[in-house]
C-alpha positions in Angstrom: 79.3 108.1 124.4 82.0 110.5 122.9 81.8 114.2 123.5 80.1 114.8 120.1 77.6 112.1 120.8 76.9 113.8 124.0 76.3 117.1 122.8 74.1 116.3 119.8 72.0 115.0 122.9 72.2 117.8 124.7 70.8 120.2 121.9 67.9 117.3 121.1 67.1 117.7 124.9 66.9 121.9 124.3 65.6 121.5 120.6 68.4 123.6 119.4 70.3 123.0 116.4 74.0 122.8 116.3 76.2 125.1 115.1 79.9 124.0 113.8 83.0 126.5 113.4 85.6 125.7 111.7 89.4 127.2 112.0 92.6 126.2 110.2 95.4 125.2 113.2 98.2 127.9 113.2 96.4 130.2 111.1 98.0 133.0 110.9 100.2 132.1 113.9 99.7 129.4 116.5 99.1 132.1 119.2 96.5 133.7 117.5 94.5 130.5 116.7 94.7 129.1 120.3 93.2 132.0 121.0 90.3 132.2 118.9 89.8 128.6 119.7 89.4 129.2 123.5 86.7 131.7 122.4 84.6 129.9 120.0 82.3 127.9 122.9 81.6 131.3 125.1 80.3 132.5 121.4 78.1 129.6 120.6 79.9 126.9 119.1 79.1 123.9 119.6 81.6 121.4 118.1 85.1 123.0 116.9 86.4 121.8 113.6 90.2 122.4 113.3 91.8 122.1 110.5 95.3 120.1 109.9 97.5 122.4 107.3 98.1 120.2 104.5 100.6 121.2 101.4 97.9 119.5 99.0 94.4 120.4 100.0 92.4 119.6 97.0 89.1 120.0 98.3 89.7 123.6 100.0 88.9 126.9 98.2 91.2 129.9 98.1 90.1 131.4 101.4 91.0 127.5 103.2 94.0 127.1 101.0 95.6 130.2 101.9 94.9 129.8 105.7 97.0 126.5 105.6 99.9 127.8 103.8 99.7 130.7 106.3 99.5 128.0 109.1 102.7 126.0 107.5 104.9 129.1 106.7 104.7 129.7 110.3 105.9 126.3 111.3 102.4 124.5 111.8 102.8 120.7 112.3 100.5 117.5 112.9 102.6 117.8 116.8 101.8 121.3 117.0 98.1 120.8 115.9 97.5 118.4 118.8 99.7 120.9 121.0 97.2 123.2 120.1 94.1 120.4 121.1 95.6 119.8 123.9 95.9 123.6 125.3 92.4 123.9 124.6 91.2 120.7 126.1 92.9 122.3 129.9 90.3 124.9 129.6 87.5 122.9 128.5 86.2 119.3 129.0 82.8 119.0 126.9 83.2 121.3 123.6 84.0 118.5 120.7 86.9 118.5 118.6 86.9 117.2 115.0 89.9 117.4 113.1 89.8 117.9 109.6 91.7 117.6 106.7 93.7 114.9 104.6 95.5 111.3 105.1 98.8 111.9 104.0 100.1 113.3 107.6 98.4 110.7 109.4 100.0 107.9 107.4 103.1 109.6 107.8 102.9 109.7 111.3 102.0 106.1 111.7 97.7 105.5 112.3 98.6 103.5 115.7 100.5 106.5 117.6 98.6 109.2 115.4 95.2 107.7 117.3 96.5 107.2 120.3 98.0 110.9 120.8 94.8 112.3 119.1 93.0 110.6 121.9 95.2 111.7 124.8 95.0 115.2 122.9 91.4 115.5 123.8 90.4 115.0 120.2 86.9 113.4 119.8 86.4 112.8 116.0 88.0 113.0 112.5 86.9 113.9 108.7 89.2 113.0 106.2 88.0 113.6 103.3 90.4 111.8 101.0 89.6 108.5 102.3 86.4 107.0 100.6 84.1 103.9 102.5 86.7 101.6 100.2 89.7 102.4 102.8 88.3 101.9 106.0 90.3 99.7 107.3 93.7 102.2 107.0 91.8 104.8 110.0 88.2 104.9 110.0 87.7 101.3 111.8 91.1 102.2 113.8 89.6 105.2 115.1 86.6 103.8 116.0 88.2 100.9 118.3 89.8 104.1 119.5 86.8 105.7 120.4 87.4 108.5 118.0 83.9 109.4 115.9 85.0 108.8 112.0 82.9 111.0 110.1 81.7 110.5 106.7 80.7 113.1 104.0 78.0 112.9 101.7 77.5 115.3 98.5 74.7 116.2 95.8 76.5 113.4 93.6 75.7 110.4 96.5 73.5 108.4 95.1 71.3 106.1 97.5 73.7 103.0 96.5 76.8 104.9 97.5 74.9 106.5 100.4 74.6 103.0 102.0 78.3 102.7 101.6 79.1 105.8 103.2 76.9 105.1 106.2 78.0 101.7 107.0 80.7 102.7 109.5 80.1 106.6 110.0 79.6 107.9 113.6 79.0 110.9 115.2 77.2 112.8 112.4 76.9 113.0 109.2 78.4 115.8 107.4 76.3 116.8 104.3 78.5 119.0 101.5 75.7 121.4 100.1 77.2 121.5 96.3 80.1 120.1 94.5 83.4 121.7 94.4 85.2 123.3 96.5 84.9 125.1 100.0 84.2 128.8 99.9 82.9 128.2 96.3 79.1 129.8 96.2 76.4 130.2 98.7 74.3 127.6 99.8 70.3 127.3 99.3 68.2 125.8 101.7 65.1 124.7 99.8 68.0 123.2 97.6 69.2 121.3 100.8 66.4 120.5 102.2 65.7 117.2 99.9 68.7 115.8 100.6 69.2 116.0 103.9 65.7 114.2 104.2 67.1 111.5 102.0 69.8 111.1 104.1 67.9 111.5 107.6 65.7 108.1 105.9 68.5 105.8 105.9 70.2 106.8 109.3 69.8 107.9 112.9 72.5 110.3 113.1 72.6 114.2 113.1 72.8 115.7 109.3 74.9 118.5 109.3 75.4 121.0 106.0 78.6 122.6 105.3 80.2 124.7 102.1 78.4 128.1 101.3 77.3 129.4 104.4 78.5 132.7 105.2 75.8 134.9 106.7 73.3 134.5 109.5 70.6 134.5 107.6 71.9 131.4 105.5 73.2 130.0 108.9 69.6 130.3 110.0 67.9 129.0 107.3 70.2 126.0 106.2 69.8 124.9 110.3 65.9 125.0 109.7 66.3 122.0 107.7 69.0 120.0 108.8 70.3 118.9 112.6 73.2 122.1 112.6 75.5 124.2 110.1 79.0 124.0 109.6 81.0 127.9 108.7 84.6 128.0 107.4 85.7 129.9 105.0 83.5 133.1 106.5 85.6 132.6 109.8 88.6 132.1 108.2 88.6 134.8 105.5 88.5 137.4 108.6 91.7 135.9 110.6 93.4 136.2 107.4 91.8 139.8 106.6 93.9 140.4 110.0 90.5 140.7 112.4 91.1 140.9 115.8 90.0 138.2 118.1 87.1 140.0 119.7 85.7 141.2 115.7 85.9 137.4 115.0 84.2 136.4 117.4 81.2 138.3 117.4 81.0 137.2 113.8 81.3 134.1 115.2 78.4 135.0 117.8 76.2 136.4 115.1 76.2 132.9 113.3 75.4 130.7 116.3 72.7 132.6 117.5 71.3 132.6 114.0 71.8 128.8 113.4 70.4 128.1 117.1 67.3 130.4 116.5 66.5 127.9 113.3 63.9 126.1 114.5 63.7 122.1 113.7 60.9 122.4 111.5 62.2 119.7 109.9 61.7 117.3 112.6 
């Protein structure tokens, strides 16, 4: 079992719901990350996404845009991402790491070494979202053999034909986008959500989790009502870029967990 496998057990042992944070790496310096990082498990995260800057990120809003430029003007790399893994991983052995972000440095870096430093980094899944079911052999199946959770989105617009694609080699969970477009775009409604996750929660036995729009507690309550956890981003990262300190970050940070773990899992 990977970490995330492990601690989607844990919370179906407690009946808690889990609650995702994502950052950008090296946003708005590589100090100042790390140490949000280091913080995000003593506030209630469960599973840390971390974002890899990325010169093209078509799928990011403004607020996730922005944060990567800020990361990359200030000398953020793929190396200095897994630096950055890595300096967290000292401190902590069980909280997941899920990188996300886009293809293009991976390739670069060569799939082979990219996996096996991502591993020795103390990285325990990716989402790429630019590579669809069609290209699994270029990293999903790789990162599997390398015990790496590969894990797949699915959006309003997946059908149940493509769903079955998306499925057939996804691990870890399953990450459910709430509405088309892009991150940071609108807020998110549960009793919108709720359908689909239940579709989806038919044709697999992994964890759905629901990401894009959520930026409050309340909707970080009610979204985790009906799904197995909820993912925030762009509410995180729109106060490290505002220029928050750490500790007001955090509590937002707190505020959201405690809201998404109070959801009950009614829809169990």
């Amino acid at each position: 079992m990977t970490r995330i496998d492990r601690t989607f057990e844990a919370l179906r042992l407690e009946g808690r719901d889990a609650f995702v944070a994502y950052i950008m790496a090296g946003d708005p310096n590589q100090d100042r990350a790390l140490e949000v990082m280091q913080g995000l498990p003593d506030a209630g995260v469960d599973i840390i996404e971390l974002g890899l800057p990325f010169t093209d990120p078509m799928a990011d809003g403004p607020t996730i845009q922005l944060a990567g430029q800020r990361a990359l003007d200030g000398g953020m790399t793929l190396e200095k991402t897994l630096n950055m893994a890595r300096a967290f991983r000292a401190g902590d052995d069980s909280t997941p790491i899920v990188l996300m972000g886009y293809y293009n440095p991976i390739y670069s870096r060569g799939v082979d070494r990219f996996l096996a430093e991502a591993r020795a980094a103390g990285v325990d899944g990716l989402i790429i979202v630019d590579l669809p079911p069609e290209e699994d052999d270029e990293l999903c199946i790789p990162a599997q053999k390398a015990g790496l959770n590969f894990i797949r989105l699915a959006t309003p617009t997946t059908d149940d034909k493509r769903l079955s694609k998306v499925l057939q080699n996804t691990s870890g969970f399953v990450y459910y986008v709430s509405m088309t477009g892009i991150t940071g775009a609108a807020e998110v409604q549960a009793d919108t959500v709720a359908p689909e996750v239940a579709r989806i929660s038919a044709s697999t036995d992994l964890p759905v989790i629901v990401g894009f729009g959520v930026k409050t507690p309340e909707a970080a309550a009610a979204v985790a009502s009906v799904a197995d956890g909820v993912v925030v981003g762009s509410a995180i990262v729109e106060r490290i870029g505002r220029g928050d300190a750490v500790p007001e970050v955090l509590n937002f940070v707190k505020s959201l967990a405690e809201a998404a773990h109070q959801g009950e899992q009614v829809h169990d």
